[in-house]
C-alpha positions as CSV (number, residue, x, y, z in Angstrom):
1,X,13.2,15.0,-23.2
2,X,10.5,13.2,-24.3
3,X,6.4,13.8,-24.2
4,X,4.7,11.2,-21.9
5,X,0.9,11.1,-21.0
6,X,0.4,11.4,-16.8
7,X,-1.2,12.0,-14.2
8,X,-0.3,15.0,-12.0
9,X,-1.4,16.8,-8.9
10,X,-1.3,20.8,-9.6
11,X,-1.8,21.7,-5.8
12,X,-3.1,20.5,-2.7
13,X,-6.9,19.9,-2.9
14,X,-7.1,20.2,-6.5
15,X,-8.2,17.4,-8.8
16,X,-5.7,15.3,-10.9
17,X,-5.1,16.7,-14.7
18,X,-4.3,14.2,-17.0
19,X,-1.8,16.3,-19.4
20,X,1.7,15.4,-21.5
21,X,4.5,16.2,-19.2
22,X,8.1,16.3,-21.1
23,X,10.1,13.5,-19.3
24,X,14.2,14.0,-19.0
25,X,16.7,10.9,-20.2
26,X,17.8,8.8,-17.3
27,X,21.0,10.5,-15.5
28,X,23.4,8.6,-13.7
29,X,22.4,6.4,-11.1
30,X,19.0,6.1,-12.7
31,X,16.2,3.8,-14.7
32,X,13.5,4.8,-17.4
33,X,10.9,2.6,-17.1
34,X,7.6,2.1,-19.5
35,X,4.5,1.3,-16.9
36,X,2.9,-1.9,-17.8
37,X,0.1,-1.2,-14.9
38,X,-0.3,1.1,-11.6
39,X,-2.5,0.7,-8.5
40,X,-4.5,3.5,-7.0
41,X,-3.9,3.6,-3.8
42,X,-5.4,5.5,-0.4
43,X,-2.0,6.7,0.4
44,X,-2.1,8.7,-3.5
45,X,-5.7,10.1,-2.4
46,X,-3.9,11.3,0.7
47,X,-1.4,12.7,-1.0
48,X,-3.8,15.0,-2.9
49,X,-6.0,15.7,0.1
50,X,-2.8,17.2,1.9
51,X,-3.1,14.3,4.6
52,X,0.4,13.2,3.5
53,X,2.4,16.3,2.5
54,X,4.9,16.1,-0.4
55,X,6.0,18.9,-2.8
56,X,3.6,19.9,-5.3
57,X,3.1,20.3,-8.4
58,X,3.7,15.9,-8.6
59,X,3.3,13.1,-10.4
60,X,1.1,11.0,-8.1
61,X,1.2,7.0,-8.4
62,X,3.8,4.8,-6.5
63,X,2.6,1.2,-6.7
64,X,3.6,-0.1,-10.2
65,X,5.6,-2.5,-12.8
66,X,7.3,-1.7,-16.0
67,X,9.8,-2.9,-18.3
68,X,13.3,-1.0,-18.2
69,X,13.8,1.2,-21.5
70,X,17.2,2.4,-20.6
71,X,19.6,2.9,-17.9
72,X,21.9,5.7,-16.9
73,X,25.7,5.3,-15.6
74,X,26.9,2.5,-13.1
75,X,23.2,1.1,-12.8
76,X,24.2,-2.8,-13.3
77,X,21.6,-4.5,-11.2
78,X,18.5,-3.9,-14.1
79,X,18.9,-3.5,-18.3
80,X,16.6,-3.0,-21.1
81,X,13.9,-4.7,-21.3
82,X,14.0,-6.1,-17.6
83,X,10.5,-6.3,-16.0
84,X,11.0,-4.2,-12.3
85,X,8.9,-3.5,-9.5
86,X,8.6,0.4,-8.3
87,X,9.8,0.5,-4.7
88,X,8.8,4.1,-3.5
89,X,10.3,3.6,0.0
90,X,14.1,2.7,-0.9
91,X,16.2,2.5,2.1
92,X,19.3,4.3,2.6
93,X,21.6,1.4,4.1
94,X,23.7,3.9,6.6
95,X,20.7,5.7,8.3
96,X,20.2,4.8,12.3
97,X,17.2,2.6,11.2
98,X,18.6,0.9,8.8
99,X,21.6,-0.3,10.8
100,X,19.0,-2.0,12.6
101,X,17.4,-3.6,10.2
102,X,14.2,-1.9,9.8
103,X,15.0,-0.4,6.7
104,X,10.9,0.3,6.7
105,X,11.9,3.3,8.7
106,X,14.6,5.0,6.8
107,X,14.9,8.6,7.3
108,X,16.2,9.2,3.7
109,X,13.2,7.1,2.5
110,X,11.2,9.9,0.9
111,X,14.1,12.1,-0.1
112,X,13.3,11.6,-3.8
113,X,10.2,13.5,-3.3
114,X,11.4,16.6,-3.6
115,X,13.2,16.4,-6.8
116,X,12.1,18.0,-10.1
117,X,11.2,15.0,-11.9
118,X,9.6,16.3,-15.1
119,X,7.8,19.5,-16.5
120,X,4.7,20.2,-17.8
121,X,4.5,21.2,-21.5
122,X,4.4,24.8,-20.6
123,X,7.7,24.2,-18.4
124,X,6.0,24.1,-15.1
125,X,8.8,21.5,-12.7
126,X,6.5,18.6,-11.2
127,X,7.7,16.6,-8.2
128,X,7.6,12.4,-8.0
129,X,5.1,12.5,-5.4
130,X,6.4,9.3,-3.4
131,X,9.5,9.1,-5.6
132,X,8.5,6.8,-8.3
133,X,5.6,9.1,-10.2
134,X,4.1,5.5,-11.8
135,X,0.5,7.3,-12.8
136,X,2.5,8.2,-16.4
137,X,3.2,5.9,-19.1
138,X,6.6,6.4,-18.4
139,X,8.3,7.3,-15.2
140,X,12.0,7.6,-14.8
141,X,13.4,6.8,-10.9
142,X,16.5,6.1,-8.9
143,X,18.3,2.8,-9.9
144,X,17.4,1.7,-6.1
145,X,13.6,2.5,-6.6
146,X,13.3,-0.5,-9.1
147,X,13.4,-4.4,-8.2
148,X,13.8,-7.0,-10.6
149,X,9.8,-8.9,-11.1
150,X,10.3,-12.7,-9.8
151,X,10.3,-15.3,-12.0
152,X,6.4,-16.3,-13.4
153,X,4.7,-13.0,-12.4
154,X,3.0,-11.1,-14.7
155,X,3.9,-7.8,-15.2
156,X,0.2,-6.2,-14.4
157,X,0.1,-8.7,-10.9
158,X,3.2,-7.6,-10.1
159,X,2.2,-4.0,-9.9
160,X,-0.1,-4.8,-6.2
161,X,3.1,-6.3,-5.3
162,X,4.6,-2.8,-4.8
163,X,3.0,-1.6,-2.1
164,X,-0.7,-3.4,-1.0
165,X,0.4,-6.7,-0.7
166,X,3.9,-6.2,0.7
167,X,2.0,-3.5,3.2
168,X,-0.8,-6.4,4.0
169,X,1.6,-9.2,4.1
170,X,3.9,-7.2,6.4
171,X,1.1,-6.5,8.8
172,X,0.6,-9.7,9.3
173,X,3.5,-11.4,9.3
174,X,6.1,-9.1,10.5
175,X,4.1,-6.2,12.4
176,X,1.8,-8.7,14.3
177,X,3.3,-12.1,13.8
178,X,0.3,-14.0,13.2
179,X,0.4,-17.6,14.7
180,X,-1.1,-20.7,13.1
181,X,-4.7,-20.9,14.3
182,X,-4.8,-16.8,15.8
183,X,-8.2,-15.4,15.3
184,X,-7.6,-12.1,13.2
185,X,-9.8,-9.3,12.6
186,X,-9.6,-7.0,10.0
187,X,-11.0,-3.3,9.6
188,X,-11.2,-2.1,5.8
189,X,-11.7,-3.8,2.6
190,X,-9.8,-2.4,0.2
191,X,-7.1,-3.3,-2.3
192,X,-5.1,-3.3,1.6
193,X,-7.5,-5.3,3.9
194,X,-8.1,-7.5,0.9
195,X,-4.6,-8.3,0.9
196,X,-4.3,-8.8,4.8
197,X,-7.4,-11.1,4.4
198,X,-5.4,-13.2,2.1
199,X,-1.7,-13.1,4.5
200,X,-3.7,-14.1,7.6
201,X,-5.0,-17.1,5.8
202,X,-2.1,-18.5,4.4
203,X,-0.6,-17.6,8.0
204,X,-3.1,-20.2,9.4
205,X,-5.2,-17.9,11.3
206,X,-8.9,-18.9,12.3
207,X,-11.4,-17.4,12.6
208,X,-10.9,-14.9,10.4
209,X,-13.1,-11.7,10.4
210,X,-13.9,-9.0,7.7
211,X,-15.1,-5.7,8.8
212,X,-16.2,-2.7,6.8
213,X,-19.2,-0.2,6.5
214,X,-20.2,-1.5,3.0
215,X,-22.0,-4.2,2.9
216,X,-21.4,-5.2,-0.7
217,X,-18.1,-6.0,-0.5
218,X,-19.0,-9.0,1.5
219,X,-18.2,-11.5,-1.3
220,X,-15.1,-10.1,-1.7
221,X,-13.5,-10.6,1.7
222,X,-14.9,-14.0,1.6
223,X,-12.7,-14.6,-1.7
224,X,-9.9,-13.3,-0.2
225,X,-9.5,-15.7,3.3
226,X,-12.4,-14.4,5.6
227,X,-14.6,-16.6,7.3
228,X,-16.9,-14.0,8.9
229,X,-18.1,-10.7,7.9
230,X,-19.7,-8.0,9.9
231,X,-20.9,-4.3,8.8
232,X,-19.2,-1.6,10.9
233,X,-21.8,-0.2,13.2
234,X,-21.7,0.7,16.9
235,X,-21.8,-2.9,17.9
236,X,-18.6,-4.1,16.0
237,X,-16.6,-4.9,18.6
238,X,-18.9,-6.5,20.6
239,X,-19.8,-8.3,17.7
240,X,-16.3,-9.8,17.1
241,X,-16.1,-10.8,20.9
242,X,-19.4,-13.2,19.5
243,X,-17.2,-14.5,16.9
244,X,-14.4,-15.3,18.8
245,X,-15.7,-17.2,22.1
246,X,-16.7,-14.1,23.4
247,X,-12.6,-13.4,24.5
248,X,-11.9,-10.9,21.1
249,X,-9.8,-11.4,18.4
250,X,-6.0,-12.2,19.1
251,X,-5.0,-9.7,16.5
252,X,-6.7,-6.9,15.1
253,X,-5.2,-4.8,11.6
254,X,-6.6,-1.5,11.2
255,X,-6.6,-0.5,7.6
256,X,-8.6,2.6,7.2
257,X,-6.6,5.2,9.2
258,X,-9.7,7.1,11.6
259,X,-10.1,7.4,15.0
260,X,-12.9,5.7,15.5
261,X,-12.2,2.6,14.1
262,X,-8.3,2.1,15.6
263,X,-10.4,2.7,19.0
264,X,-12.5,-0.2,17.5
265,X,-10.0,-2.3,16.4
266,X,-8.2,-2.0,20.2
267,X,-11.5,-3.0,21.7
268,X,-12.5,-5.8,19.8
269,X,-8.6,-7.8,20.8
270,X,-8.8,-9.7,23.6
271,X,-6.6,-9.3,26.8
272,X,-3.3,-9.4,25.8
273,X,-4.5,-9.2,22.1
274,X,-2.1,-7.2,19.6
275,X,-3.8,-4.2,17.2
276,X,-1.8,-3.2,14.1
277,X,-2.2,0.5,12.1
278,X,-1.8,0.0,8.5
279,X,-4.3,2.8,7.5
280,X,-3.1,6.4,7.6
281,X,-5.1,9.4,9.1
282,X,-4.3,12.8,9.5
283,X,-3.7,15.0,12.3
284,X,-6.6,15.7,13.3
285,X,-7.7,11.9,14.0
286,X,-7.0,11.6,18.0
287,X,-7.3,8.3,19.9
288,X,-7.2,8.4,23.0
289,X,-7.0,5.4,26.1
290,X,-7.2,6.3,29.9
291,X,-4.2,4.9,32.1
292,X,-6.0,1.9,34.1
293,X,-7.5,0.3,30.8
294,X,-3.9,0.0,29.3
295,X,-2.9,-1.3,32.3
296,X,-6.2,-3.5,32.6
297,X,-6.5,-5.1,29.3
298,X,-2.2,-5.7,28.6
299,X,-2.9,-5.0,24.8
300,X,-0.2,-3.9,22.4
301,X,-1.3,-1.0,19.1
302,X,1.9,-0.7,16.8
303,X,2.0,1.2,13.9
304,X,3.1,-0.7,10.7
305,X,5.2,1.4,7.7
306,X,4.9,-0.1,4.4
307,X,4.3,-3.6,6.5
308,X,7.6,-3.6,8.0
309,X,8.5,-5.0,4.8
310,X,12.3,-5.4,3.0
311,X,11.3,-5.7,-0.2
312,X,14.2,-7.1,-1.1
313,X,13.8,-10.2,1.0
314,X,9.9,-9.9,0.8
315,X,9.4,-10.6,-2.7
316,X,10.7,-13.2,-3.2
317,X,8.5,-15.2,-0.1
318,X,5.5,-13.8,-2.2
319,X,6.1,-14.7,-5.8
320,X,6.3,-18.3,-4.2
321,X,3.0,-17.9,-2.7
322,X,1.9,-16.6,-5.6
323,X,3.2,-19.7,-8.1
324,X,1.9,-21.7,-5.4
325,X,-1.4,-20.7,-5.7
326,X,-1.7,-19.5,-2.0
327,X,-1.7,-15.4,-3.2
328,X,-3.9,-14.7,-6.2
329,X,-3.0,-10.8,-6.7
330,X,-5.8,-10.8,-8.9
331,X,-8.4,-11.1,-7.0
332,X,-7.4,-7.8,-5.3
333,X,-8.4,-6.0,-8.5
334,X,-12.3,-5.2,-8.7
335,X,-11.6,-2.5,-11.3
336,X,-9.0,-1.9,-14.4
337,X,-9.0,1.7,-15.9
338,X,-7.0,4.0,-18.1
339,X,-5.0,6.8,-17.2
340,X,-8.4,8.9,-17.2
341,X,-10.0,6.9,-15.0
342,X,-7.7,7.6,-12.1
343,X,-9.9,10.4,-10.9
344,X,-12.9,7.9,-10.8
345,X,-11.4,5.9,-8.7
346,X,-10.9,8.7,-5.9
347,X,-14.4,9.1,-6.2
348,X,-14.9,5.8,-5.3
349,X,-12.4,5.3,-2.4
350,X,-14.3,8.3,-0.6
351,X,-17.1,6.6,-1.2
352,X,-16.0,3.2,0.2
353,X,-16.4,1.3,-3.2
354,X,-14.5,-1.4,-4.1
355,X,-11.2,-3.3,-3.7
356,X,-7.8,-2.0,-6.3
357,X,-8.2,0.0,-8.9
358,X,-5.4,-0.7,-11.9
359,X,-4.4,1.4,-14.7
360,X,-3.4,-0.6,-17.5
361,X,-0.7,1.1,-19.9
């Protein structure tokens, strides 16, 4: 075993300690890999909140690129010194969802979770909190939790690539099947929204809308695709009715996970107008919709998981629209941080601030 600086979770509600955790040699079936970069992500906030329950003690962090150290028996598909996405959802293959092809849904997908994946230095067993454990310098995963990084991406960009641009390109593209010249609204603009912003516009949609409480992050949304911006008040939807020829948006994506705004999102679509879930609230977030409105209005709300994404097949499309100079994963990033910085940027997700933070290794 080997000392590695991380970041872990010691129980539910209690904040990150950044600490050496002793890190085992990859077994068989399995990849070492030395983080280049990590995103923070809601979904790792939820974790620690207990929104999303996993095993604890964990090593939170699942959105991140490396470079392969070593490898452990029969893993062929990755060597030393390979760059490699994290993918903390891998899909089974022989699951009832994944012999229909949505391997987004995979029963088996989370599994990983509840191994021990490392101790602390005073032998305490910590968990990979969504499998992959990428806030450490070094993280060490199943073989089928790492892709190879396409061609001309940097390591660092690659990182978002993990989950919120595959999550906010699936939205769009595979969850709501934005057509050319769709208006679109999106709720939330974070390091999520910011990348939905960017999907609907190389989709071809028009207008595009930006919604969010903050005002501030205005400029942002604008850089990313949209052509409108409104401040989330009481008004919103009827707002976004204004914006779109008084009708409502053809598509709404919901990318903050509460109540109130998924009711929002539903009732700024027009009739027949499609609402998509990215964001992820807990329990206690209850929409409800009477009987004649559904019938009325004709609307769809789907959930989407991890944007309905194969990463396998998804990548790919993305590192083109990235060398093509349609993406720009950069421009998701308003912050870069160290490992210690991680709790800081919790602070600033409650607090609505900001698009991605990254942790640079």
């Amino acid at each position: 075993m080997s000392l590695v600086r991380a970041a872990f979770l010691p129980a539910v509600g209690s904040p990150l300690e950044i600490a050496g955790i002793r890190l085992p040699e990859p077994g068989p079936g399995q990849v070492r890999v030395r983080l280049a970069a990590a995103g923070v992500c809601h979904s790792d906030l939820s974790l620690s909140n207990g929104t999303m329950r996993v095993p604890v003690p964990a090593v939170l962090g699942h959105e991140g690129a490396g470079t392969v150290v070593s490898v452990g028996e029969g893993v062929t598909h990755v060597a030393p010194g390979d760059g490699v996405v994290l993918n903390w959802a891998p899909s089974c293959g022989s699951c009832h969802p994944c012999t229909l092809g949505e391997v987004w849904l995979c029963v088996d997908a989370l599994s990983g979770s509840g191994n021990v994946h490392a101790t602390t230095e005073d032998g305490t067993a910590l968990h990979p909190g969504l499998n992959v454990a990428a806030f450490a310098e070094e993280t060490v995963v199943a073989a089928n939790c790492v892709l190879p990084v396409p061609d001309g991406i940097p390591l660092t960009d690659a990182a978002l690539l993990g989950c919120a641009v595959l999550t906010g390109w699936g939205a769009v593209h595979h969850s709501a099947r934005v057509r050319q010249g769709e208006s679109v609204v999106v709720y939330g603009v974070g390091g999520v929204g910011l990348a939905t912003l960017q999907a609907a516009r190389i989709a071809g949609a028009s207008p595009i809308i930006a919604v969010d409480v903050s005002p501030e992050k205005e400029a942002l949304a604008r850089a990313a695709g949209a052509t409108e911006y409104v401040v989330a008040s009481e008004t919103t939807a009827r707002e976004v009715r204004k914006l779109t020829g008084g009708q409502g948006a053809d598509v709404a994506v919901e990318c903050v996970g509460r109540a109130t705004t998924i009711r929002t999102a539903w009732d700024s679509t027009r009739r027949g107008g499609r609402t998509t879930v990215v964001g992820i609230g807990g329990k206690d977030q209850q929409v409800t919709f009477h009987a004649l409105e559904l019938f009325h209005w004709g609307r769809t709300l789907s959930g989407c998981v991890y944007g309905n994404c194969d990463p396998a097949e998804d990548l790919p499309v993305l590192a083109e629209h990235v060398r093509a100079g349609r993406l720009d994963l950069s421009a998701l990033v308003t912050e870069r941080i160290t490992l210690d910085g991680i709790p800081g940027a919790f602070d600033n997700m409650i607090a609505g601030k900001g698009g991605r933070a990254l942790v640079l290794f």
